[in-house]
N, C-alpha and C positions, 0 to 999 in steps of 0.2 A: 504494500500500500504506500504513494507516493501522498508526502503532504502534502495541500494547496500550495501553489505561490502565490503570495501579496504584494503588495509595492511595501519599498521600506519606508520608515515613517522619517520624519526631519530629523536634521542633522542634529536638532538636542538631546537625541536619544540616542545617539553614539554609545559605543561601548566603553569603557574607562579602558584602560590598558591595566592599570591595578585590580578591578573588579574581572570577578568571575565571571565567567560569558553562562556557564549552569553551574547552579546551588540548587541541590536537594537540604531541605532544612526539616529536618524531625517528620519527612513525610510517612504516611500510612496510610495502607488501601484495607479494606475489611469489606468480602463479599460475603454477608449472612453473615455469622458469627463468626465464620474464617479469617484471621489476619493474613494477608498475602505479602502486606511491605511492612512493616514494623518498624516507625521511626529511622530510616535512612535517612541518614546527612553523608554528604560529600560533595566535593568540587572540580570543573574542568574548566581551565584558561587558556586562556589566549595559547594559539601554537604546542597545544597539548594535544596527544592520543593517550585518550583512557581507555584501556580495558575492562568493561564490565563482564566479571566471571561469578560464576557460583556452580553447585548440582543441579539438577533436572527439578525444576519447583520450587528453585529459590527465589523468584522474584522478579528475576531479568525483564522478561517480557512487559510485565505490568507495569513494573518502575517507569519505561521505556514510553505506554502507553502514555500513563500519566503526565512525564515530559511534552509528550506531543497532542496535549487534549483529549485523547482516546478516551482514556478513565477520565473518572473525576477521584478530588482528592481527598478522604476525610477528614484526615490530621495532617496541620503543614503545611508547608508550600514548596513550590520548584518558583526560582526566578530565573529568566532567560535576557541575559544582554541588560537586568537591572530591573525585569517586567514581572510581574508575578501573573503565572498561569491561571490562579484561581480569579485573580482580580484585573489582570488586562492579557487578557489571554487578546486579542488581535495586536497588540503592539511587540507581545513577548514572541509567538508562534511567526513573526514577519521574520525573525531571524535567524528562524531555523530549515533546511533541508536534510531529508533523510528517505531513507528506505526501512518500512516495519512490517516485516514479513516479507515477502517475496513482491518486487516492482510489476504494474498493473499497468498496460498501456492497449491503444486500442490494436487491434491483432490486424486488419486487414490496412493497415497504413506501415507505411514504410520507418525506419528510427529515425530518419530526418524530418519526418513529417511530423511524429509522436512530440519530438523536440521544438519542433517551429510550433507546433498547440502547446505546449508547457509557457514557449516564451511570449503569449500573446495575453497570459495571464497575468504577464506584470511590463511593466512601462520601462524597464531599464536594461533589458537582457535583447544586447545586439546581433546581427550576425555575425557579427567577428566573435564573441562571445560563444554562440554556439559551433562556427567551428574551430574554437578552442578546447574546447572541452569532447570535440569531434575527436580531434589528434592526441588529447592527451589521453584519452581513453581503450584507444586503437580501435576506432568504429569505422575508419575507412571504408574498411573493403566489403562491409555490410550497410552500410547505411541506408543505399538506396532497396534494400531488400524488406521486404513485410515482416512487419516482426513475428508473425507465428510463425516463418519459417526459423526464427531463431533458436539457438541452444537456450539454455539455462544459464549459463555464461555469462553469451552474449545477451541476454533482457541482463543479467546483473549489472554491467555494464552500463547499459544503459539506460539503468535507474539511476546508479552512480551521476552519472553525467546531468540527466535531469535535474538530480538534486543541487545540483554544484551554477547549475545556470547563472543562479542571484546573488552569484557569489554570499552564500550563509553565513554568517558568524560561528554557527554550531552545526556541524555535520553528524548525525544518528543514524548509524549502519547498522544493520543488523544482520548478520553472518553475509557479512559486504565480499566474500570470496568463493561464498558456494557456487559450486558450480562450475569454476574456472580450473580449467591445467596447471600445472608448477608453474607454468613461464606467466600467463594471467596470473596469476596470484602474485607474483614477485613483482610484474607490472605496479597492481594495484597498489601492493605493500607502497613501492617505491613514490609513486603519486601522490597517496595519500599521507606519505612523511613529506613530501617538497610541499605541499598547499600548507599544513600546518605550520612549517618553517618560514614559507615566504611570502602566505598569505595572510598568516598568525588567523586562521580557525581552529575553532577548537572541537576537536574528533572525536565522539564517544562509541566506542565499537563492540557489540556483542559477538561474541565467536565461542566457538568448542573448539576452534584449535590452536590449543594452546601455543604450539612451533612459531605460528604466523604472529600470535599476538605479542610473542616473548622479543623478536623480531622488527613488531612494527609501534608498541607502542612505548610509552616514557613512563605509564607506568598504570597499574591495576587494582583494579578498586572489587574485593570477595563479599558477596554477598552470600548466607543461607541459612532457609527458612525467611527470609525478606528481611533482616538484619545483614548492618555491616560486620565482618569479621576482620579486615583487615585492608589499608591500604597499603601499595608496595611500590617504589621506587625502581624502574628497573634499569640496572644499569648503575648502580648509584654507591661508590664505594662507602657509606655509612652499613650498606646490607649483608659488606664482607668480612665473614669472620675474620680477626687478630690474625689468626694463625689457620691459614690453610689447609687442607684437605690432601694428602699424596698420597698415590697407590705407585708402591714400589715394589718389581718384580726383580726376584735375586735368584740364583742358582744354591742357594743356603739360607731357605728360609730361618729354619731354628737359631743357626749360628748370626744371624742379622738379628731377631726377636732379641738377643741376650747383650749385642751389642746399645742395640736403640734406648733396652730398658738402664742404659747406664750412664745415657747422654741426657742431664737434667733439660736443656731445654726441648726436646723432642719427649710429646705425648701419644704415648700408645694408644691405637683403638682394638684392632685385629685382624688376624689371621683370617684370610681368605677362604673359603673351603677347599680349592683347589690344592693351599698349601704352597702355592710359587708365587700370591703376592701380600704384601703387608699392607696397611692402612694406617695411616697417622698423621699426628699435624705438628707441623715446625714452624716457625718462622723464616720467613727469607733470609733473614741475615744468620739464621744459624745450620743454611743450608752446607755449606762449604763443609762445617765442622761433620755432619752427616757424613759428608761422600770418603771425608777420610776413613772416617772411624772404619765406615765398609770397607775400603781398599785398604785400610794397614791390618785387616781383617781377613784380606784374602777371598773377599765375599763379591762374587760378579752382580755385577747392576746393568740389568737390561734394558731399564725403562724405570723415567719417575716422569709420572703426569698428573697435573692437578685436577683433582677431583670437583667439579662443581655444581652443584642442585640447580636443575633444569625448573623452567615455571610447574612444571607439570609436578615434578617431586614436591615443589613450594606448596603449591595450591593443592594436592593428597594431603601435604600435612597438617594445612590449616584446616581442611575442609573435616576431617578426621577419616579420609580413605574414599570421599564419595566420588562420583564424577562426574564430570562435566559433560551437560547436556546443551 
């Protein structure tokens, strides 16, 4: 479902460069007695991609709804660009573009045609604008064809592209790469970091895959049971343990275990099942002191590689094992 376009409102409703472009503030949706979002707060700025992750009925969707007028809100508010949803919902929703659920366009018209009706909806989206967003999206060599002959992909694509017309403040994708090959997907990944950097929008993206999102975004925001559990920086050397993670493979295992345990700044974790590699954390600067100790030991070192917790490991262990839907 593609949002409406609007015209955007006068120049006093700019967006601050210090202000959030979305704030969720203590919002909550309760269908019947069910809570679905419970008090969620967080925020995305300017030249931000956020990942929203949780399990399968954590909330994603609804929160998502709620942002873009779908739901209504019982507790709380969502502000967009400085506008509150509940209370100026057409000033707030002018500065948004997204795709929620699967992009909806008319089937017997061509993606240039579907795009020239998107642009007649608002007063500022030129033709040099739409084929800008032609090229960046790689519509060429389908453009002039009907969209039901299209893949899944290719309509993602080209929902993408519709959304981005009015040039948005806030971009809301919703599994923005289903459907696309490795090389689409890396396309997209890659687009949708240059618009945020040089266009300074701010990207709120729902995915289940975790790879792309670890990839594409700055950082991700766990939600489950419609509670936040945790925001994460990714990327961001605050998130890195002291002291490192190695898996070191030796041709003497035992005779390494007895040296390690003697070297006070290397801490032991374990032995591998296999038996031929160790696991433990040193510091960098007391690496050197290691590789002696091994070699005035007589112990072959085949390999030391740092070990590092993928989004995926992250998010299993916040979520307490569940997974991503």
């Amino acid at each position: 479902m593609n949002l409406e376009q609007t015209n955007h409102p006068n120049s006093s409703q700019q967006v601050s460069h210090e202000q959030p472009v979305l704030m969720l503030d203590q919002v909550t949706k309760r269908i019947g007695k069910k809570t679905i979002v419970d008090r969620l707060s967080f925020e995305v700025r300017r030249g931000e991609i956020v990942g929203l992750l949780g399990p399968n009925g954590a909330g994603k969707t609804t929160a998502i709804r709620m942002m873009t007028g779908l739901f209504t809100i019982n507790e709380g508010d969502i502000r967009i660009a400085g506008q509150s949803i509940r209370k100026q919902f057409k000033q707030a929703i002018v500065h948004v573009g997204g795709i929620i659920e699967n992009p909806e366009f008319y089937p017997y018209m061509s993606g240039f045609d579907n795009l020239k009706q998107a642009a007649r909806m608002t007063d500022n989206v030129t033709d040099a604008r739409i084929t800008e967003v032609i090229s960046l999206l790689g519509l060429q060599e389908a453009l002039h064809k009907k969209v039901k002959a299209y893949s899944l992909g290719m309509r993602q694509r080209l929902g993408i592209a519709q959304a981005l017309l009015d040039r948005p403040k806030l971009l809301i994708l919703d599994e923005p790469t289903n459907g696309l090959d490795p090389a689409g997907i890396r396309e997209m990944r890659d687009y949708l970091k240059k618009i945020a950097q040089s266009e300074g929008i701010a990207i709120l993206v729902s995915s289940h895959l975790l790879s792309e999102v670890e990839q594409m975004c700055t950082r991700v925001v766990i939600i489950q049971n419609g509670k936040l559990v945790t925001e994460h920086n990714i990327g961001d050397p605050k998130n890195a343990t002291l002291l490192p993670e190695l898996r070191i493979r030796v041709d003497r295992p035992s005779a390494a275990v007895q040296i390690l345990k003697k070297l006070e700044p290397v801490q032991m974790i374990e032995v591998k099942e296999d038996a031929s590699e160790l696991v433990c954390r040193v510091a960098d600067a007391d690496m050197p002191t290691l590789i002696d100790a091994l070699r005035e030991a007589d112990v072959v070192v085949y390999r030391i590689a740092e070990s590092k917790k993928s989004l995926e490991d992250e998010f299993l262990q916040w979520t307490g094992g569940n997974q991503i839907a």
